[in-house]
KOLFISE-600995 format. One record per residue: residue number from 0; residue in one letter; x, y negated, z of N, C-alpha, C in turn. Coordinates in steps of 0.02 Angstrom, whole numbers, plus 50000, padded with zeros to 5 digits. Atoms other than C-alpha are relative to their C-alpha. Example, Ala and Ser with C-alpha at 12.3 -4.5 7.8 and 13.67 -1.06 7.14 Angstrom:
BEGIN
 num residu n_east n_north  n_up ca_east ca_north ca_up c_east c_north  c_up
   0      a  50045   50059 50000   50615    50225 50390  50045   49940 50000
   1      s  49958   50059 49997   50684    50053 50357  49961   49945 50037
END
This chain:
BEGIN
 num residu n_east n_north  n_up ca_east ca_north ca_up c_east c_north  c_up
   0      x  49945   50044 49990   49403    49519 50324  50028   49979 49932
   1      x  49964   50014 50052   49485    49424 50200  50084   49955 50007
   2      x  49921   50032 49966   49670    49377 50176  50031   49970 49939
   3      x  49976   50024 50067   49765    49279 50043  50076   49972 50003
   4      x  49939   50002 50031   49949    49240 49983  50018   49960 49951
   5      x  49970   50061 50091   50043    49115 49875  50072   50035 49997
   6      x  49923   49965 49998   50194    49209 49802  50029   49989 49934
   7      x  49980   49996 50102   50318    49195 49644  50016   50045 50000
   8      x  49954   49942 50016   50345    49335 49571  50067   50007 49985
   9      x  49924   49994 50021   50522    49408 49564  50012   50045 49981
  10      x  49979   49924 50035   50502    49587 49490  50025   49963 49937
  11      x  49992   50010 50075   50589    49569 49351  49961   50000 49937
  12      x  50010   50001 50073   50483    49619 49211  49919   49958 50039
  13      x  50051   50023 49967   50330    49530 49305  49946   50025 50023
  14      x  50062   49971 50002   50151    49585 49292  50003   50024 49953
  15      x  50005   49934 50075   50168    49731 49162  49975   50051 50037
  16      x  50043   49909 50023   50113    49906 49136  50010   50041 50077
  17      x  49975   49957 49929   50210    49993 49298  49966   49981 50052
  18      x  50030   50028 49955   50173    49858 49413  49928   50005 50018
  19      x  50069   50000 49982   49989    49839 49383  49992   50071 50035
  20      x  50037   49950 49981   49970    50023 49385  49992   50034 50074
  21      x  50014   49964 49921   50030    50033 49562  49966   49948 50034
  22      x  50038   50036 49937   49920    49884 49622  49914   50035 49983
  23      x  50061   49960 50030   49764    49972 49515  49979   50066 50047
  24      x  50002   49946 49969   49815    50123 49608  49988   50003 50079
  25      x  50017   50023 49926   49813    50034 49779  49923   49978 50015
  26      x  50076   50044 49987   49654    49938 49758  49956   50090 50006
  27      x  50040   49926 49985   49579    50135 49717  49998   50006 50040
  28      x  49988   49956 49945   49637    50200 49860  50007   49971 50081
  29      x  50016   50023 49948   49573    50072 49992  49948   49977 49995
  30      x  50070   50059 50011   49432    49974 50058  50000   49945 49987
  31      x  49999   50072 50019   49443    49818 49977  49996   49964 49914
  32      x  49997   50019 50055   49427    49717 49833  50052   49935 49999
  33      x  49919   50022 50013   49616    49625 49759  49975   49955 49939
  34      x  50002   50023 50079   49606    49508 49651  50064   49944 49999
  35      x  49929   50024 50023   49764    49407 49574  49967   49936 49972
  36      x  49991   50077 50055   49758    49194 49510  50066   50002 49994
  37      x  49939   50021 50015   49877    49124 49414  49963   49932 49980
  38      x  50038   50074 50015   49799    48933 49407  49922   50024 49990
  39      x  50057   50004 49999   49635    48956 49329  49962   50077 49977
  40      x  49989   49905 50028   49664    49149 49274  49976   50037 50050
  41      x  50009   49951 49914   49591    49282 49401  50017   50073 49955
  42      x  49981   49917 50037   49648    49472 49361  49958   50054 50064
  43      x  50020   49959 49905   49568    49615 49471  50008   50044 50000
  44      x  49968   49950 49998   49652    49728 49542  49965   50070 50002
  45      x  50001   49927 50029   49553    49877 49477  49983   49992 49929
  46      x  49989   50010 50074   49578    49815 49296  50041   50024 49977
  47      x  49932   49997 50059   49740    49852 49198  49980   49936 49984
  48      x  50016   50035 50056   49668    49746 49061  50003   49930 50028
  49      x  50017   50077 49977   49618    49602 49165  50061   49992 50034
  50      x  49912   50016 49972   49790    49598 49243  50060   49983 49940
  51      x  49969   50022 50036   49885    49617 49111  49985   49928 49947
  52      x  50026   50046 50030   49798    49491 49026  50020   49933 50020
  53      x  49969   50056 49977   49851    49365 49126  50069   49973 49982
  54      x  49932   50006 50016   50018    49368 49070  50060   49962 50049
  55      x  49950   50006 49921   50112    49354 49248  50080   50004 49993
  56      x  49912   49982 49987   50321    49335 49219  50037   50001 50065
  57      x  49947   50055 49948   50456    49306 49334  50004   49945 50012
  58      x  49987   50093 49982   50451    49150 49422  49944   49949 50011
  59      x  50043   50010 50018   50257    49123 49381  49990   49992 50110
  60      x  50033   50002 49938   50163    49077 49558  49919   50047 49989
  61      x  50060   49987 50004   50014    49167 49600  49969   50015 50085
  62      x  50014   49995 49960   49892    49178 49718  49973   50086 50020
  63      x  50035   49915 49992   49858    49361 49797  49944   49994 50064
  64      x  50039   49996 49966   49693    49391 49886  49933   50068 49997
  65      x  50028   49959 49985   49601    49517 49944  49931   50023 50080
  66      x  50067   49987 49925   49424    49577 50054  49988   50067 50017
  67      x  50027   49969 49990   49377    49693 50152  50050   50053 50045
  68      x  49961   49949 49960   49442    49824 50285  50060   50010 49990
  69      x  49937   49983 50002   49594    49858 50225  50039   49936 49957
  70      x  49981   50062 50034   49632    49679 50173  50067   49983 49986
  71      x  49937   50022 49989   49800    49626 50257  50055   50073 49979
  72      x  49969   49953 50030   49864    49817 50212  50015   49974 49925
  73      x  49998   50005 50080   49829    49773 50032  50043   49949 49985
  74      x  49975   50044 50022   49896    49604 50030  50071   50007 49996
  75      x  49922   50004 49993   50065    49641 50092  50008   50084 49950
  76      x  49987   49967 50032   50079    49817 49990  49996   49947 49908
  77      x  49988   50010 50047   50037    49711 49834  50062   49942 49982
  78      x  49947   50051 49977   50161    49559 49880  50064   50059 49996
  79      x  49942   49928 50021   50286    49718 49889  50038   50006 49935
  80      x  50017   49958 50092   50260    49751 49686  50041   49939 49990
  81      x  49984   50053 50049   50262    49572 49643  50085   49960 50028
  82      x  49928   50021 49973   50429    49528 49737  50055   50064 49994
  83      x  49938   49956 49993   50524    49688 49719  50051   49991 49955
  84      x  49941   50012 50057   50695    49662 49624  50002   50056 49970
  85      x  49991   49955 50053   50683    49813 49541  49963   50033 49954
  86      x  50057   50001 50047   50596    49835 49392  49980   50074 49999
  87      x  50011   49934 49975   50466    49956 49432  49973   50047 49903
END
């Protein structure tokens, strides 16, 4: 199965160090493969590097998408991260 998301981020500090590590830590610990656009940028969510790399702020749009068994789990736990008001 595959499932996908258009979201702005609103964590405050955006796509940094915390955040990734708990979508890094999600993608581990399911069946699926996550991956993050930001226009022509893709990040994947068992990178760090390639996430952070993207350089994701507040306010930035991105697309979240993800395959595989535990798809729609993933999508909405990582939609979680990237919208939470409190900087994780």
């Amino acid at each position: 199965m595959a499932v996908e998301n258009l979201v702005t981020v609103t964590n405050p500090v955006g796509l940094h160090a915390r955040p990734v590590a708990q979508i890094v830590e999600l993608a581990r610990s399911l069946e699926v493969v996550i991956t993050i656009n930001k226009g022509e940028t893709v990040g994947h969510g068992h990178s760090t590097l390639s996430m952070l790399a993207m350089g994701v702020v507040t306010g930035d749009e991105v697309v979240v998408r993800a395959t595989g068994k535990d798809a729609e789990i993933a999508v909405q736990e990582v939609l979680a991260v990237l919208t939470s008001r409190e900087p994780s």
